[in-house]
C-alpha positions as CSV (number, residue, x, y, z in Angstrom):
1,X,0.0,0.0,0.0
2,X,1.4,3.7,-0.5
3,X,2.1,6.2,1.9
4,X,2.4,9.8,1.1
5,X,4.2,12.0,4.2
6,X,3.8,15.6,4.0
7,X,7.3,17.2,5.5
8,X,10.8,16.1,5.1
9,X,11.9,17.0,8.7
10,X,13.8,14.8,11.1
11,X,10.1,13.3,11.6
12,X,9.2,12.8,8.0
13,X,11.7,11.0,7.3
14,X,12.5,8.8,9.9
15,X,8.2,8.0,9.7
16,X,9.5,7.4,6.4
17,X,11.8,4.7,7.3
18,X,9.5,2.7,9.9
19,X,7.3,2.6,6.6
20,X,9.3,1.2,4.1
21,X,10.7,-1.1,6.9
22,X,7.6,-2.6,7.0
23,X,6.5,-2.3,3.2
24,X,4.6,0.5,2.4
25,X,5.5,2.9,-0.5
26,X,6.4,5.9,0.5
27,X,6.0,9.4,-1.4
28,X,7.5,12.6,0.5
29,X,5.9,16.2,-0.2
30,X,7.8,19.2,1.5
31,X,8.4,22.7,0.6
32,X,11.9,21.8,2.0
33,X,14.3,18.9,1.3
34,X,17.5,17.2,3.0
35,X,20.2,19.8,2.0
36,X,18.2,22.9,1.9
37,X,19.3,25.5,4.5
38,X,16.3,27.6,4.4
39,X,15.6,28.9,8.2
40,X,11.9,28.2,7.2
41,X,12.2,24.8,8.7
42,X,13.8,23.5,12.0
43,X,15.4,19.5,11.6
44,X,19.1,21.5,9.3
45,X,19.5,23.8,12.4
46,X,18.7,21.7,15.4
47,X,21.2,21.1,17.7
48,X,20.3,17.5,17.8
49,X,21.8,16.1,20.7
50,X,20.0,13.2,22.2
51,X,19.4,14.4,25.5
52,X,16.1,12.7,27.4
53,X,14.2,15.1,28.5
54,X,13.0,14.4,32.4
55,X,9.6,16.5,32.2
56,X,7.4,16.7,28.6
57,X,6.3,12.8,28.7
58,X,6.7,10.3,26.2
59,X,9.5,8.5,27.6
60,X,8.6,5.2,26.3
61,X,9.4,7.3,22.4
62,X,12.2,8.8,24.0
63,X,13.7,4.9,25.0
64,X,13.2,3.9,21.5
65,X,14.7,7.0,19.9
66,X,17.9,6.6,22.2
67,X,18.5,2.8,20.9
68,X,18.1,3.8,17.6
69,X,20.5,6.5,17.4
70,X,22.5,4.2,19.4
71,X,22.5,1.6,17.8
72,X,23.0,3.8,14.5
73,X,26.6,4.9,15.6
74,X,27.9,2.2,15.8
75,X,26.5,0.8,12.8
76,X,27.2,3.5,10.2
77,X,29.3,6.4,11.4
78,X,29.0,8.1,8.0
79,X,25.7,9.0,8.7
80,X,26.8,11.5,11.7
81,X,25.9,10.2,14.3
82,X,28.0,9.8,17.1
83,X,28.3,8.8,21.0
84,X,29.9,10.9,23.6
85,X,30.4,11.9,27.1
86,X,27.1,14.0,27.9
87,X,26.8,16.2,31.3
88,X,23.6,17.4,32.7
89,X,23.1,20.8,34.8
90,X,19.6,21.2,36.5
91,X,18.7,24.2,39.2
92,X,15.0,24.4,39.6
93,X,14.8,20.4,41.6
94,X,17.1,19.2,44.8
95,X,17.4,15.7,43.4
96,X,17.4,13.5,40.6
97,X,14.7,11.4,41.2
98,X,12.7,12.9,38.5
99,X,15.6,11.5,35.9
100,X,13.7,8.5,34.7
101,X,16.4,8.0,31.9
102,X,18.8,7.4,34.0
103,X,18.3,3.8,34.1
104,X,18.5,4.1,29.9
105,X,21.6,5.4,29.5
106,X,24.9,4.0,30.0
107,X,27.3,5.0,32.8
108,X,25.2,7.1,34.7
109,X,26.7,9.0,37.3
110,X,26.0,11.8,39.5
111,X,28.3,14.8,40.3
112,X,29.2,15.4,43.9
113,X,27.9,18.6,44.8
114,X,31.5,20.2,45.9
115,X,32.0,19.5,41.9
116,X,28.8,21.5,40.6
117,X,29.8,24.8,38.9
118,X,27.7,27.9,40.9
119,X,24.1,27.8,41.4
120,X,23.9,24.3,40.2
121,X,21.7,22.2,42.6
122,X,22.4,18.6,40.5
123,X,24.4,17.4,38.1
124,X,25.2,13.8,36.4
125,X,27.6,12.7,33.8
126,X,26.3,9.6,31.2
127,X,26.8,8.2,27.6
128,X,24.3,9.6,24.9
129,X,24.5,10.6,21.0
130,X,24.8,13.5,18.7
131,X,23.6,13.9,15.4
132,X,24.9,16.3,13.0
133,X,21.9,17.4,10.9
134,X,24.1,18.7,7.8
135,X,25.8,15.0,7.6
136,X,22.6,12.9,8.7
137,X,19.6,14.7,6.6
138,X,21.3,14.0,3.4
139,X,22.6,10.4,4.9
140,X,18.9,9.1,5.5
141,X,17.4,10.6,2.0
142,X,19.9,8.8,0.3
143,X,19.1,5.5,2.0
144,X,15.1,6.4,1.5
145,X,15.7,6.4,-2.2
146,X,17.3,3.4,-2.3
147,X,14.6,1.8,-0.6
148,X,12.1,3.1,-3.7
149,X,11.3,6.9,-1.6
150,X,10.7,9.4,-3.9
151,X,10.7,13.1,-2.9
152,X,8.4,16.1,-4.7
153,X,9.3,19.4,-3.6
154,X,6.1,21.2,-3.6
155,X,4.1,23.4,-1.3
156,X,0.6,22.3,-0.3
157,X,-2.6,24.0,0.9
158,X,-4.1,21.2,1.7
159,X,-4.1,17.4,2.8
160,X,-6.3,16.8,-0.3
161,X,-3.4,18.3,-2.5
162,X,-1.4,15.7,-1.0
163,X,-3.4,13.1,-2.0
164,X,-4.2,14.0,-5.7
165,X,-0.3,14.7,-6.4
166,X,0.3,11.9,-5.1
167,X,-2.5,9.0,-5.6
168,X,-2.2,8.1,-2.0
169,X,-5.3,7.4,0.1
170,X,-3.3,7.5,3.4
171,X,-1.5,10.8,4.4
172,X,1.0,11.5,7.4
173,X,1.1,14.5,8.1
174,X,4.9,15.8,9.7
175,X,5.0,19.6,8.2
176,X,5.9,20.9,11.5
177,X,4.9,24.8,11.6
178,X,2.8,24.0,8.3
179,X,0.1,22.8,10.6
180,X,-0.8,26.3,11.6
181,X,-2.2,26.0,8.2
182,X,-2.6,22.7,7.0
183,X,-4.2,21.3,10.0
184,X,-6.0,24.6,11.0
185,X,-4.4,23.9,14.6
186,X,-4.1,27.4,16.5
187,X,-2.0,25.4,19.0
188,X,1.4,25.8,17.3
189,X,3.8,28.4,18.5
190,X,7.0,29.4,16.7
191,X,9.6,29.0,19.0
192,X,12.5,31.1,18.2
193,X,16.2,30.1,18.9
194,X,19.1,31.6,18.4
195,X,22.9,29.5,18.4
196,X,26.7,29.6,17.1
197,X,28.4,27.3,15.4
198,X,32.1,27.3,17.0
199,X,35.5,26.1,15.9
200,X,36.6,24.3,18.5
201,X,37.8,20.9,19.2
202,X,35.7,20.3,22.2
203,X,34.0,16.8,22.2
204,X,31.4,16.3,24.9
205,X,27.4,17.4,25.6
206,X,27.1,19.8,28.3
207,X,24.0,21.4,29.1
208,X,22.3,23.4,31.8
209,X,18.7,23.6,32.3
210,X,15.8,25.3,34.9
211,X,17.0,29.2,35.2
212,X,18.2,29.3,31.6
213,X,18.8,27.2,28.8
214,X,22.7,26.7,27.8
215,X,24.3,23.9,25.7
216,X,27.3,23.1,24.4
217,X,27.0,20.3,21.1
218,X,29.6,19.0,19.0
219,X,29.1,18.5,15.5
220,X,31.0,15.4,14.0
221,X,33.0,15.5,10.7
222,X,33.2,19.7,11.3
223,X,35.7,20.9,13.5
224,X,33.1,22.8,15.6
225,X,30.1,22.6,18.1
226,X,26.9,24.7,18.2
227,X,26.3,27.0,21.5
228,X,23.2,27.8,22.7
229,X,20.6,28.7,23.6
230,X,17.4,31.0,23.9
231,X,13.7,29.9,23.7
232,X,11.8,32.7,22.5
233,X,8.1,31.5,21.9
234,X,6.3,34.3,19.5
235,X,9.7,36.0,19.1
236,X,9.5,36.5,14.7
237,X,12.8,38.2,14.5
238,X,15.5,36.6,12.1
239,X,18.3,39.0,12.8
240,X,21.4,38.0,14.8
241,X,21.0,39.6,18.3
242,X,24.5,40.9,19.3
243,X,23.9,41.0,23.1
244,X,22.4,37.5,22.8
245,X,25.7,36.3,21.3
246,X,27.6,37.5,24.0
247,X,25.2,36.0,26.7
248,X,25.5,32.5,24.8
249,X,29.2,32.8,25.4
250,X,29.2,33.9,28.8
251,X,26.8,31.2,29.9
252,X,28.8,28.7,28.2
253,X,32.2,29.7,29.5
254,X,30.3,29.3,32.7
255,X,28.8,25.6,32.1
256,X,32.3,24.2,30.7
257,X,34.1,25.5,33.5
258,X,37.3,27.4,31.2
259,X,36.8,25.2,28.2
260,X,35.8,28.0,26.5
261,X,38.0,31.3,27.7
262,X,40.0,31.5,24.5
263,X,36.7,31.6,22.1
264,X,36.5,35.2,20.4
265,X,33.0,36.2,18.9
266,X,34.8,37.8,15.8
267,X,37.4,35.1,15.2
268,X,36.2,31.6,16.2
269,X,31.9,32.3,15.5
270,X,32.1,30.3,12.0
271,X,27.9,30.9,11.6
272,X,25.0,32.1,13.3
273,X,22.1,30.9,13.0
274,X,18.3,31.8,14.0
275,X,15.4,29.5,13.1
276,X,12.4,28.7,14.4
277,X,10.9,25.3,16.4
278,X,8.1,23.6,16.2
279,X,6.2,24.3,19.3
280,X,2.9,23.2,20.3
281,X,0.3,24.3,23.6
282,X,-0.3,21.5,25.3
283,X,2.4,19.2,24.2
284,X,2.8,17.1,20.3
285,X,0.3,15.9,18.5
286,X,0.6,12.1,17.6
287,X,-2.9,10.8,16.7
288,X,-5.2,9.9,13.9
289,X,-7.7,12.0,12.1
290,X,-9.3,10.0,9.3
291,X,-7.2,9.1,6.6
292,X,-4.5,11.2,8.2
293,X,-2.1,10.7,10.5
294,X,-0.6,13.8,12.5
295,X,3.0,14.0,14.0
296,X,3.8,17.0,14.9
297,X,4.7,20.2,17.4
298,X,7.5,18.4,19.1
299,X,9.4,22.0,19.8
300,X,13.2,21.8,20.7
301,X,12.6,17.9,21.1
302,X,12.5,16.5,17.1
303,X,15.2,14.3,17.4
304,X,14.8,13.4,21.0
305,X,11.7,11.7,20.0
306,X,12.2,11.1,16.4
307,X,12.3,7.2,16.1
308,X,9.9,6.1,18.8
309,X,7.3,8.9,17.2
310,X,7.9,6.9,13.6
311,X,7.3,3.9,15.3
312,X,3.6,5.2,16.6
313,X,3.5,6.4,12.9
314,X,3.4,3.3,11.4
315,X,1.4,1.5,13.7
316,X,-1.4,4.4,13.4
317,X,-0.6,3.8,9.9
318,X,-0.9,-0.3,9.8
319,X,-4.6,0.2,11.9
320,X,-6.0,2.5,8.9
321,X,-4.6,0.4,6.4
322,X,-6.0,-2.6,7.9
323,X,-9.5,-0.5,7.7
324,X,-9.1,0.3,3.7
325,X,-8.2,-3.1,2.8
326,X,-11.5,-4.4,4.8
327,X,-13.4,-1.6,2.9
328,X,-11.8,-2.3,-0.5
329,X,-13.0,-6.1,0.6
330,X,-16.9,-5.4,0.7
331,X,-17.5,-2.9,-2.4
């Protein structure tokens, strides 16, 4: 049976893979393709680090998204994916008994608090995964189209569109921000963010979350790692903010304890880069709607829960296939 997937985006495409895995035919449809650097969509600019998140749910998706990527680095490292040494900040909880994953990931350890860099209330070390998006997007269109994917570039009004350019009965829809429009869902928020891309040789995660938002992420095959961050929900503005730069570096020096004294804006900054995430009131929306299936509005969290929400694709997808073919059956 065929499959068309509206959006080529980090969930498009892995929903794309779960398909095929299992047999369908799979058409994608997206304004955007693997290669484009259009700030218009989010998956090229993420930073894409595999962190599991300890408070937005879904940690069943996460689990699966973490063996995949997992699983993936060790299998192919040409398609930019990596494992590293990841380090974890919190200041808004005493403890870390709200870190589910850390029975997930591999050597789990917590930080003595003498060792936590100021205000820090917790902190734990662990193995997890990066993905660098400019290495991986093209990495898993190429192995779509050599399982028979094909991918239009077109922009679409509506799911119907989909269908006729196409011929496909079934849709998935993964557009992202499109479903402002496409689904008519007055839920999604642009989420602004603003990050650096930094020549450095630095090779581990290190992020700090609760009072603000600060991460370090290196990018395999490049020399470099992004710094971050900012999330500005309803904040529209593409240009660089110079103050913000300056606060990205400050907060970083900050979280990597010196790592990062030598860095100089002017000299070592080789891009920045604003885009805007995927956000959604009340949390993604992963759920039937007809002949449609929706995946979408996962924010700052794509990747996180990129495989285990393809994995909920095609099963949504296998129950209304199971419903045409009973209904192709009796006419």
């Amino acid at each position: 049976m065929e499959v068309a997937i509206i959006g080529s985006g980090i969930i498009g495409l892995l929903s794309a893979l779960t398909l095929t895995d299992v047999g369908y035919k799979v058409t994608i449809v997206a304004r955007d393709l693997p290669g484009d650097e259009s700030i218009e969509w989010a998956s090229p600019w993420a930073g894409a680090a595999i962190f599991p998140h300890p408070d937005v749910g879904g940690e069943p998706l996460q689990v699966e998204t973490f063996k995949y990527y997992w699983a993936l680095a060790y299998r192919d490292p040409t398609s930019g994916v990596q494992v590293v040494k990841a380090t974890e900040y919190y200041d808004d909880r005493e403890n870390d008994s709200s870190i589910w994953y850390k029975k997930l990931v591999p050597r789990y350890q917590k930080i003595p608090t003498r060792d936590l860099p100021e205000g820090s209330k917790i902190g734990f070390t662990y193995q997890s995964i990066t993905v660098n998006p400019a290495v991986f997007l093209p990495w898993i269109k190429k192995e779509l189209e050599a399982r028979g994917v094909e991918f239009i570039r077109k922009t679409i009004q509506t799911m119907q569109e989909a269908k006729k350019i196409t011929g496909c009965k079934l849709i998935v829809h993964a557009s992202g921000l499109g479903a402002t429009e496409l689904a008519n869902d007055k839920d999604m928020v642009a989420i602004r963010g603003q990050t650096m891309i930094v020549e450095t040789d630095f090779d581990e995660l290190s992020m700090h979350q609760g009072s603000h938002y600060t991460y370090v992420i290196p990018r395999m095959y490049s020399g470099s790692a992004i710094m971050g961050g900012i999330s500005q929900p309803g904040n529209f503005s593409r240009e660089v903010d110079e103050d913000l730069r300056d606060d990205i570096l400050r907060r970083t020096k900050k979280l990597s304890e010196g790592s990062f004294d030598s860095v100089d804006l002017k000299r070592d900054v080789k891009r920045d880069i604003v885009a805007f995430r995927p956000g959604r009131k009340g949390g993604y929306r992963l759920e039937t709607e007809g002949n449609v299936v929706h995946a979408y509005g996962f924010g700052g969290l794509g990747y996180v829960f990129s495989y285990g929400a393809a994995q909920k694709v095609c099963e949504m997808v296998d129950v209304l296939a199971k419903e045409q073919r009973k209904l192709g059956s009796r006419l």
